[in-house]
Backbone and ligand atoms as CSV (ligand in chain L), in Angstrom:
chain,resi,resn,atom,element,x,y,z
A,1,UNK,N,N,-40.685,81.134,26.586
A,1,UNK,CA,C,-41.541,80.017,26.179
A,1,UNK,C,C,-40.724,78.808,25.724
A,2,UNK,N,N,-39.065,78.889,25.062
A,2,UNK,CA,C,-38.747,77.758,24.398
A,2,UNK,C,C,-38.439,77.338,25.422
A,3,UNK,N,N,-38.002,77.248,26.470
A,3,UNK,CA,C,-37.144,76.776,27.506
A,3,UNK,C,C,-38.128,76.291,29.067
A,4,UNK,N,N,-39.756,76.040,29.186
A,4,UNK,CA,C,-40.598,75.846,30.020
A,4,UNK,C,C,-40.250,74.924,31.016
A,5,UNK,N,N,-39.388,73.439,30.097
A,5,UNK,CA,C,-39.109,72.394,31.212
A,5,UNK,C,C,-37.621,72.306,31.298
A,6,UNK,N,N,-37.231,73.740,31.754
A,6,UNK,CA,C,-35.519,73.581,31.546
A,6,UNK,C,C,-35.426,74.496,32.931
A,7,UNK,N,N,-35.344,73.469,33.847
A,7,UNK,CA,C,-34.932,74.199,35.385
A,7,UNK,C,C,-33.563,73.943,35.273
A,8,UNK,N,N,-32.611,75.317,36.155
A,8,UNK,CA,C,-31.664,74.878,36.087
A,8,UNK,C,C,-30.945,75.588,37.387
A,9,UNK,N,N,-29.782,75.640,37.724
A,9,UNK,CA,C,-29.468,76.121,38.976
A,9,UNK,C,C,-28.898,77.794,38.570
A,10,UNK,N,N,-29.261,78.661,39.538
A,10,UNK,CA,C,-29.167,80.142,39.115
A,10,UNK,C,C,-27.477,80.426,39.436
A,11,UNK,N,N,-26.832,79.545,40.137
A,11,UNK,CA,C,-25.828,79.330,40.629
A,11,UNK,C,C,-24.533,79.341,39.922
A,12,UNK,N,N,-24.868,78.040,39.357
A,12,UNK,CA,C,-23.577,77.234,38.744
A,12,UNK,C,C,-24.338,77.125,36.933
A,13,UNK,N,N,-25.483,77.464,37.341
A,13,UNK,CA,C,-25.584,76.816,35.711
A,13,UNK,C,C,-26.399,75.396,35.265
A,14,UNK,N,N,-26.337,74.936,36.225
A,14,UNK,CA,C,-26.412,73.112,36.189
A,14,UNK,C,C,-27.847,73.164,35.540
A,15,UNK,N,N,-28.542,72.266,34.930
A,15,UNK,CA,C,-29.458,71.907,34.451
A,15,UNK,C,C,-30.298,70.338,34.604
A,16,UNK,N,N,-31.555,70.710,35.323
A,16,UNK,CA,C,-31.705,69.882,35.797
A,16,UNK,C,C,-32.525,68.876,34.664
A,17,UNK,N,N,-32.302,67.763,34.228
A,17,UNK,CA,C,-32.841,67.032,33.075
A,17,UNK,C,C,-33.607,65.534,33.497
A,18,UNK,N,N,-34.411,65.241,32.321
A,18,UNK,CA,C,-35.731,64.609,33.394
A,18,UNK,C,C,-35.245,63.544,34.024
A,19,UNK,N,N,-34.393,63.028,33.535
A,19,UNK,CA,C,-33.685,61.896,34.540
A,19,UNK,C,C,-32.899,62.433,35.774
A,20,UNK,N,N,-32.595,63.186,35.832
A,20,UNK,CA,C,-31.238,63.507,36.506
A,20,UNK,C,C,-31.751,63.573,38.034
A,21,UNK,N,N,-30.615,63.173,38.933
A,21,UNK,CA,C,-31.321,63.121,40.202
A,21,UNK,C,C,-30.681,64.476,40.988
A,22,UNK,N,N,-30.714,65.366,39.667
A,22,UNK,CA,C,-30.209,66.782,40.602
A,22,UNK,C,C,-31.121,67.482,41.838
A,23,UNK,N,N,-30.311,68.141,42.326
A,23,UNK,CA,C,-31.357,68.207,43.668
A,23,UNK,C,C,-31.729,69.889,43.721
A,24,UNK,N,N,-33.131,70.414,43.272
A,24,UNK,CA,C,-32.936,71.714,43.311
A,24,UNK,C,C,-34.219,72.245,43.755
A,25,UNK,N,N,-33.847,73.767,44.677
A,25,UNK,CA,C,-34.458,73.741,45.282
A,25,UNK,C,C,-34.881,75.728,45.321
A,26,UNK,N,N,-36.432,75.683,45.163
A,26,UNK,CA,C,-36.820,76.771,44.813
A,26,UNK,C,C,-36.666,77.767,45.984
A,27,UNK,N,N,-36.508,79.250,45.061
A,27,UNK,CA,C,-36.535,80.463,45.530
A,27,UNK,C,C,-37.360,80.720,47.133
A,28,UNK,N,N,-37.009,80.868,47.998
A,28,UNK,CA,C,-37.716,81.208,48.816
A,28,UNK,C,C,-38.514,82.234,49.095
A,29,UNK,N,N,-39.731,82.163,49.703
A,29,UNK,CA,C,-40.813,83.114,49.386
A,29,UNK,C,C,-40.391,84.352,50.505
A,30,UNK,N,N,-39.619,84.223,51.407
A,30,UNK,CA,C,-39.645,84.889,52.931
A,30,UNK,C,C,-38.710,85.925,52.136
A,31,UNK,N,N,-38.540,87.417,52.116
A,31,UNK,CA,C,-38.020,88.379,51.688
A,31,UNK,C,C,-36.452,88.402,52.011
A,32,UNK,N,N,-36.285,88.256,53.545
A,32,UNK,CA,C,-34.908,88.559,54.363
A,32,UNK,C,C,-34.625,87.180,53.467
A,33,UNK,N,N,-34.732,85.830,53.481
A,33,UNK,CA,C,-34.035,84.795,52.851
A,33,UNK,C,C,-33.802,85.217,51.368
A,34,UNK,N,N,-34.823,85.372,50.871
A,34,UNK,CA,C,-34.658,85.380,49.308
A,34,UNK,C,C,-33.632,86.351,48.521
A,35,UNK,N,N,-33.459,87.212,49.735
A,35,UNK,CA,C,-32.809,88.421,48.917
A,35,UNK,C,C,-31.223,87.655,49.369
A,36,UNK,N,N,-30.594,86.564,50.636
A,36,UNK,CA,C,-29.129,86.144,50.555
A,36,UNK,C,C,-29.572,85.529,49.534
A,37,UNK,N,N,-30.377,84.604,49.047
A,37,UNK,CA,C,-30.345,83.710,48.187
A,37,UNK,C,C,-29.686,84.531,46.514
A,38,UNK,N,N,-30.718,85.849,46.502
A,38,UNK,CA,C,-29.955,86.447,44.836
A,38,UNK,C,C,-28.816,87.183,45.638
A,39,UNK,N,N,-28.088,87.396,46.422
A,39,UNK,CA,C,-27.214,87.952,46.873
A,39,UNK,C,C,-25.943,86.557,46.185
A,40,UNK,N,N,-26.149,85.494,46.804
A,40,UNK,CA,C,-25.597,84.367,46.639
A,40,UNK,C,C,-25.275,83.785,45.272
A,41,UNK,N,N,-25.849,83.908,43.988
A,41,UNK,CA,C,-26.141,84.136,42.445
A,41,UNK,C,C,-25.211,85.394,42.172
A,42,UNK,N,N,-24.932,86.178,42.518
A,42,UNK,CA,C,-24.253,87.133,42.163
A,42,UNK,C,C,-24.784,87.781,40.590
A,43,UNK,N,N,-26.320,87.711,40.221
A,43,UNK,CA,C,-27.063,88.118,39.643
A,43,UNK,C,C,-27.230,89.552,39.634
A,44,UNK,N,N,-26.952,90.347,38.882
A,44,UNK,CA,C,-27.776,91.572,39.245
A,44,UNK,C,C,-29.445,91.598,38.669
A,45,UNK,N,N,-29.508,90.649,37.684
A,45,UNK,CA,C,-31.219,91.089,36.928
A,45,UNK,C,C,-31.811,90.069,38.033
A,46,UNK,N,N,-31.252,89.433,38.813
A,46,UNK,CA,C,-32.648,88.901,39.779
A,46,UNK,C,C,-32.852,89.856,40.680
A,47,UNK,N,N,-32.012,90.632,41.237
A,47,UNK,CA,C,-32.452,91.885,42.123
A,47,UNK,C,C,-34.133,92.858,41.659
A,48,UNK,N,N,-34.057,92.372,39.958
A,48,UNK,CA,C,-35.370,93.175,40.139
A,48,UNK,C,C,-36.151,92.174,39.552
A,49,UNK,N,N,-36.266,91.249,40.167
A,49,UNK,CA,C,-37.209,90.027,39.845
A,49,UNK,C,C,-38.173,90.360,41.197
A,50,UNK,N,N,-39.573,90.076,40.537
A,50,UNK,CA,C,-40.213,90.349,42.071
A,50,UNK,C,C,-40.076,88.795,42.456
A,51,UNK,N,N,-39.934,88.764,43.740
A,51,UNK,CA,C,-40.177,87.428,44.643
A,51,UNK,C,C,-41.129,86.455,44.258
A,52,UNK,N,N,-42.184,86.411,43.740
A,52,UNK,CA,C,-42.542,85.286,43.755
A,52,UNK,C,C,-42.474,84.454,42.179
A,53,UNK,N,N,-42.026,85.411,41.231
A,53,UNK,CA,C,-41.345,84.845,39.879
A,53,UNK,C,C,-40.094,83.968,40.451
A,54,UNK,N,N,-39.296,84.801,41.225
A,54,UNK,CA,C,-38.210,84.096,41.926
A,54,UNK,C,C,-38.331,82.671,42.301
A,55,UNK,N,N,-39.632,82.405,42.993
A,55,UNK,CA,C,-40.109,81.130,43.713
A,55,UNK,C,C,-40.454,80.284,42.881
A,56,UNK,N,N,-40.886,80.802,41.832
A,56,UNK,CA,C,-41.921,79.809,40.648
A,56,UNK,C,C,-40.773,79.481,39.564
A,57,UNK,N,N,-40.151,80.365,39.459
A,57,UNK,CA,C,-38.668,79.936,38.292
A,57,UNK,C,C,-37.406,79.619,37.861
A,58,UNK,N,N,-36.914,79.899,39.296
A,58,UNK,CA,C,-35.874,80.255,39.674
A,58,UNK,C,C,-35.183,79.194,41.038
A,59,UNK,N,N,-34.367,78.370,40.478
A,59,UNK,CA,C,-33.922,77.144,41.521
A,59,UNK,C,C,-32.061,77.445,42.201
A,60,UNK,N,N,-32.211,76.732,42.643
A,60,UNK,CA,C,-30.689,76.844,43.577
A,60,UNK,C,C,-30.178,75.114,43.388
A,61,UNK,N,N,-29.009,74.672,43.149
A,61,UNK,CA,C,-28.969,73.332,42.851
A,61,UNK,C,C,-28.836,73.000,44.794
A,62,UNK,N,N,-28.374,71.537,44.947
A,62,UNK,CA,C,-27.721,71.337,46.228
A,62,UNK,C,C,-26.639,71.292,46.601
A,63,UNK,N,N,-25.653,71.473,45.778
A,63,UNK,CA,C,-24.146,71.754,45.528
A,63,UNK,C,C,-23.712,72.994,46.339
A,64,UNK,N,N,-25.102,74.111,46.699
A,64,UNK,CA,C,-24.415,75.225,47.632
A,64,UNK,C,C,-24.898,75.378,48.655
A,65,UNK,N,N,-25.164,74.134,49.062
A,65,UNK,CA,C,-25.789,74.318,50.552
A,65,UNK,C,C,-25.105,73.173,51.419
A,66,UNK,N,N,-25.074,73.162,52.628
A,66,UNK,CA,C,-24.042,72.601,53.107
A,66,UNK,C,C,-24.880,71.219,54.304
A,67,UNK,N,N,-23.989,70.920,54.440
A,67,UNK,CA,C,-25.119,69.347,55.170
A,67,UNK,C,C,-26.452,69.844,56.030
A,68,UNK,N,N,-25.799,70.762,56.939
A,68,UNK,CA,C,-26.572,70.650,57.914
A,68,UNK,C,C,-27.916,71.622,57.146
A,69,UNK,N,N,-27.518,72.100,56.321
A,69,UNK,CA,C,-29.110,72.870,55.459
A,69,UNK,C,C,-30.234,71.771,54.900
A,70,UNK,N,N,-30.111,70.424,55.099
A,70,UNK,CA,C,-30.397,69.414,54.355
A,70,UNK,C,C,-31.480,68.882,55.778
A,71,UNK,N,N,-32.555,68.541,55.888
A,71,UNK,CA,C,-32.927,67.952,56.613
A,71,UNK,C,C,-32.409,66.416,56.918
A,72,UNK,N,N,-33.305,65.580,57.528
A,72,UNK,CA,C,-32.467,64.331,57.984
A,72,UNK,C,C,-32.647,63.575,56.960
A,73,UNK,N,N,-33.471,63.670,56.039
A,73,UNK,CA,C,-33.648,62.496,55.136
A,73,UNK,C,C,-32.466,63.160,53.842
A,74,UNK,N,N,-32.404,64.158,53.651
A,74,UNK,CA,C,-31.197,65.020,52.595
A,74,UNK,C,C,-32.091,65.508,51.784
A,75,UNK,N,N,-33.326,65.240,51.841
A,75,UNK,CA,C,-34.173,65.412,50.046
A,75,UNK,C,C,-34.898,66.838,50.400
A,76,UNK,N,N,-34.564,67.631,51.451
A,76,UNK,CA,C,-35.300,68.667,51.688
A,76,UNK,C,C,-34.490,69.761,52.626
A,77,UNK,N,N,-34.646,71.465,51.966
A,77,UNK,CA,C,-33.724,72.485,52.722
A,77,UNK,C,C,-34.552,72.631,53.633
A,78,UNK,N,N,-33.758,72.751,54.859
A,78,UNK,CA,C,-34.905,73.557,56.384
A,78,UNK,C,C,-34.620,74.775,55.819
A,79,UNK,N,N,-35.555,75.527,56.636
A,79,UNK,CA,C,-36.455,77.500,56.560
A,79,UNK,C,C,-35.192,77.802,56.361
A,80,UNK,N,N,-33.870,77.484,56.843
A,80,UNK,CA,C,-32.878,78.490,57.147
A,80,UNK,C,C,-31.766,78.655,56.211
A,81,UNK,N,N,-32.115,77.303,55.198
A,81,UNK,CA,C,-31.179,77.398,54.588
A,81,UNK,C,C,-30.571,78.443,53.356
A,82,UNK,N,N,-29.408,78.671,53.081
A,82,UNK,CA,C,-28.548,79.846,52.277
A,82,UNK,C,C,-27.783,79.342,51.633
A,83,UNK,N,N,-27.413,79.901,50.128
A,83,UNK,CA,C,-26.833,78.892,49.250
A,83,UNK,C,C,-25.242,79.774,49.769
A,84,UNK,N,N,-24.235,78.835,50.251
A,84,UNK,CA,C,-22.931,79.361,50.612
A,84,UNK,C,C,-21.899,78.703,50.083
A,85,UNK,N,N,-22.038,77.720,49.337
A,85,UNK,CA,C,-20.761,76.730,48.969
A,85,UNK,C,C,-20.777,77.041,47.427
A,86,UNK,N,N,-19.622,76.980,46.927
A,86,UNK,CA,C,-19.246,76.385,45.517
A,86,UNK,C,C,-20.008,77.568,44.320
A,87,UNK,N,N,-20.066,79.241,45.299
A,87,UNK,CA,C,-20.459,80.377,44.314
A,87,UNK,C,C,-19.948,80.740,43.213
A,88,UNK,N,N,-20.189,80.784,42.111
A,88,UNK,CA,C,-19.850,80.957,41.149
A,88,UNK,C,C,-19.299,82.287,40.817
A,89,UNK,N,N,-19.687,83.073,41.330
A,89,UNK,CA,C,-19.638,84.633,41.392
A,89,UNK,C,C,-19.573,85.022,42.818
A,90,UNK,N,N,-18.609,86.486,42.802
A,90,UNK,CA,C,-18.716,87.169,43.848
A,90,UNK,C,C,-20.173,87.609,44.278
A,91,UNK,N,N,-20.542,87.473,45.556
A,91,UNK,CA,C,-21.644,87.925,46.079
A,91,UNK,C,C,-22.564,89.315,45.381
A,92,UNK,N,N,-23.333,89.681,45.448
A,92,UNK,CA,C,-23.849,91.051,44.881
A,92,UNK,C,C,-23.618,91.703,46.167
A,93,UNK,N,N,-22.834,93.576,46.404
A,93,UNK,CA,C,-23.016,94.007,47.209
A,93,UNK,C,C,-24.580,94.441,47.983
A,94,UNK,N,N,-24.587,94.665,49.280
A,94,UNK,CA,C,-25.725,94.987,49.971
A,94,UNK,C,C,-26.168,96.271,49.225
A,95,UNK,N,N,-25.596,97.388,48.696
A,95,UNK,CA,C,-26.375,98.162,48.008
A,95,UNK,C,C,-27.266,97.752,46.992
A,96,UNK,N,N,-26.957,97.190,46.173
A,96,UNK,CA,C,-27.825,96.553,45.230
A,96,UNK,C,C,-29.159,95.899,45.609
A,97,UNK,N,N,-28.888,95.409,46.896
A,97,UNK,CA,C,-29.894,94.522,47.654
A,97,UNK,C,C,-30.690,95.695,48.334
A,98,UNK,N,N,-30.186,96.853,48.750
A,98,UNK,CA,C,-30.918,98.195,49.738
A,98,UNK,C,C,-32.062,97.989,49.625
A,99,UNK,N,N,-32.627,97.719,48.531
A,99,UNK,CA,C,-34.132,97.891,48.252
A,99,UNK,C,C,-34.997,96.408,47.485
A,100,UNK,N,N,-34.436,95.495,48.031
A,100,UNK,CA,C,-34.873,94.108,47.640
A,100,UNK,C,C,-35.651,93.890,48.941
A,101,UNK,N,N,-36.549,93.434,48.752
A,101,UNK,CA,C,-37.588,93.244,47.486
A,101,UNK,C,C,-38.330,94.369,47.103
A,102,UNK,N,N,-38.447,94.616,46.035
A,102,UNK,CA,C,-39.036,95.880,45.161
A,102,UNK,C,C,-40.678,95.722,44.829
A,103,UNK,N,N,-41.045,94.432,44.830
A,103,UNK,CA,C,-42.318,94.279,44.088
A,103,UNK,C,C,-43.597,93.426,45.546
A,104,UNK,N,N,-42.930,92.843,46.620
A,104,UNK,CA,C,-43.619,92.534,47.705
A,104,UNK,C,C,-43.969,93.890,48.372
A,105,UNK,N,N,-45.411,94.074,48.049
A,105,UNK,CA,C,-45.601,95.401,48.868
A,105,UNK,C,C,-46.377,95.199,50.070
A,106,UNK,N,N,-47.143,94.263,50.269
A,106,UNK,CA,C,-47.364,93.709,51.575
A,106,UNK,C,C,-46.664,93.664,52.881
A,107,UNK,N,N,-45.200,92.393,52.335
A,107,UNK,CA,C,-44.111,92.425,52.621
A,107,UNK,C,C,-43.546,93.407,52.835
A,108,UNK,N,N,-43.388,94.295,52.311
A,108,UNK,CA,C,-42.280,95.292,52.709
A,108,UNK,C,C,-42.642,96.630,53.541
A,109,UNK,N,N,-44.233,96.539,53.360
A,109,UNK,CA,C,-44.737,97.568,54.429
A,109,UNK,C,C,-44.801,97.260,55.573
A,110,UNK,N,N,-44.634,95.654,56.187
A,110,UNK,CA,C,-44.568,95.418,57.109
A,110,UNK,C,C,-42.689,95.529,58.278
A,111,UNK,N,N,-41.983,95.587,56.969
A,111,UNK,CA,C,-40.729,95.878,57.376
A,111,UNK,C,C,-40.187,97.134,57.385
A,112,UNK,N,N,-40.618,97.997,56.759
A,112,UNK,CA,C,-40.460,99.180,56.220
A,112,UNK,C,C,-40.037,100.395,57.682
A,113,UNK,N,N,-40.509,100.376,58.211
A,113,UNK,CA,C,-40.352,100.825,59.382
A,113,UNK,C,C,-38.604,101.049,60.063
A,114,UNK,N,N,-38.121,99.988,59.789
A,114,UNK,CA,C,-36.868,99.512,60.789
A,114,UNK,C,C,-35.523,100.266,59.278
A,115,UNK,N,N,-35.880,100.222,58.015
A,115,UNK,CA,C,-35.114,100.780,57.192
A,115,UNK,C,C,-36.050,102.100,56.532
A,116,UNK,N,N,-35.105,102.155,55.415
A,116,UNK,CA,C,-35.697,102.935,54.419
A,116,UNK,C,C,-35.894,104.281,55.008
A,117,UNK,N,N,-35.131,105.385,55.703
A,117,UNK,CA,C,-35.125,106.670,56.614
A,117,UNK,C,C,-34.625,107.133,55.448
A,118,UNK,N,N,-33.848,107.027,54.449
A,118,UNK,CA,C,-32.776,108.176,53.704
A,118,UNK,C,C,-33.951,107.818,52.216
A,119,UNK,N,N,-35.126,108.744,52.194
A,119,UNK,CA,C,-35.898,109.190,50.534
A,119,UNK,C,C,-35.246,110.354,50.293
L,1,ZN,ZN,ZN,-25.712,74.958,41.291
């Protein structure tokens, strides 16, 4: 609750303040993206963040994304973009990720199929 208008980058830290023309840019809702994105944070407690807290709270500055992730005007990431520049932390290994996303169950029954053989 103390901290409501304090976006900041999950990244580096940065904090985005009401003037500031930092450029940040929310969690993506798509599962396969969202999970490089906390891969990229080198977070382990966002691994059990469900996805769409992720989307609603949780920002990426523009410092780790690289030109061409920037559409033409700069003020906006295309679908594809992945935070890859200027990580603060080593990546989180793919085990950690095995089972990201944990809380999209929609989502994940629709993928579920192609992983998840070893219960
Ligand atoms: Zn940052």
């Amino acid at each position: 609750m103390e901290s409501r208008n304090c976006r900041k980058c999950e990244i580096c830290g940065e904090r985005k303040l009401p003037k500031s023309g930092l450029f940040l840019a929310k969690f993506p809702l798509d599962p396969d993206r969202c999970r490089l994105w906390v891969k990229a944070t080198g977070n382990e407690d966002l691994v059990n963040v469900p996805i769409e807290k992720l989307h609603q709270l949780k920002y990426a500055c523009g410092a780790h994304f690289v030109n061409e992730y920037f559409n033409a005007k700069g003020n906006r990431l295309v679908d594809t973009a992945v935070p890859t520049e200027c990580l603060a932390k080593p990546p989180l290994s793919d085990d950690l990720l095995a089972e990201f996303p944990l809380h999209v169950k929609s989502y994940y029954d629709k993928k579920s199929a192609k992983k998840r053989t070893s219960e």
